[in-house]
C-alpha positions, -999 to 999 in steps of 0.1 A, spaced: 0 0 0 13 31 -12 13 65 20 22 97 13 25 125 37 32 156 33 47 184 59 65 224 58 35 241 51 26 273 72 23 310 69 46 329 55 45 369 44 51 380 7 85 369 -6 88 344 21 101 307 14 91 279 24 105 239 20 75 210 19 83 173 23 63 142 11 77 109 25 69 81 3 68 42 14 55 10 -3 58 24 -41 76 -2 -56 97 -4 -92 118 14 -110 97 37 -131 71 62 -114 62 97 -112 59 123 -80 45 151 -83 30 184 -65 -7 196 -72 -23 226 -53 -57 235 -45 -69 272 -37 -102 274 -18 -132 272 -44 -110 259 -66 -98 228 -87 -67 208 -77 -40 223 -100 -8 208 -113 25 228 -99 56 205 -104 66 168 -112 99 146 -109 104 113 -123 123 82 -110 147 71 -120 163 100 -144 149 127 -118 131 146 -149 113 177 -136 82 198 -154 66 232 -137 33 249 -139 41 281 -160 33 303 -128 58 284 -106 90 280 -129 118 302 -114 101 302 -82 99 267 -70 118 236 -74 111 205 -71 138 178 -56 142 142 -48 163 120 -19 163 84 -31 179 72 3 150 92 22 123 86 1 115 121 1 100 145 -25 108 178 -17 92 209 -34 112 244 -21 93 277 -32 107 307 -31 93 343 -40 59 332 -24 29 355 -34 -11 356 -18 -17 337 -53 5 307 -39 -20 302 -6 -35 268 -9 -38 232 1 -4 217 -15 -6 179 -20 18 151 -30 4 127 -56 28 95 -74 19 70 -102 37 44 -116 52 51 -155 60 85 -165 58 123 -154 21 137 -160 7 165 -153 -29 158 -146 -43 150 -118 -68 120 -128 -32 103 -139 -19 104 -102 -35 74 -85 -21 82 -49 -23 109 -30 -11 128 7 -35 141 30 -16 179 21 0 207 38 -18 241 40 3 271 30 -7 306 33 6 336 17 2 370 35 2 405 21 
């Protein structure tokens, strides 16, 4: 059975930083997909950044690229997605989601999922 959990979320003011985790345990192979999806209140689940195992390929959302990055320990099991130049527009439920094959970027492709990490952007 496949767990993720995610943690680093918080509140942080305009042009703050912040670092969130996802551990990962019982995804098995040696081709799968990570990936980080956010949700804004009253709003869909939106694609932000991928990374895929084992090459470590990486795609971005057009609103995060330059701004976040998105990172991998294979020892730890850990995803790890650092953003940086944080805006209001960034506030939402950030979730962890992995499939098995390649990098996607949408969410029905993403059959497991964290139970996410809020992160709140002041003015």
């Amino acid at each position: 059975q496949v767990q993720l959990v995610e943690s680093g979320g918080g509140l942080v003011q305009t042009g703050g930083s912040l670092r969130l985790s996802c551990v990962i345990s019982g995804l098995t192979g040696t081709s799968y997909a990570m990936a980080w999806f956010r949700q804004a209140p009253g709003k869909e689940r939106e694609f932000v950044a991928t990374i895929g195992w084992p090459f470590g390929l990486t795609d971005y959302a057009d609103s995060v690229v330059g701004r976040f990055t998105i990172s991998r320990d294979k020892v730890k099991n850990t995803v790890y997605l650092q953003m940086n130049g944080l805006t209001p527009d960034d506030t939402a439920v950030y979730y962890c989601g992995a499939r098995f094959g390649a990098m996607a970027t949408t969410e029905s492709q993403y059959t497991d999922w964290g139970q996410g990490t809020q992160v709140t952007v002041s003015s």
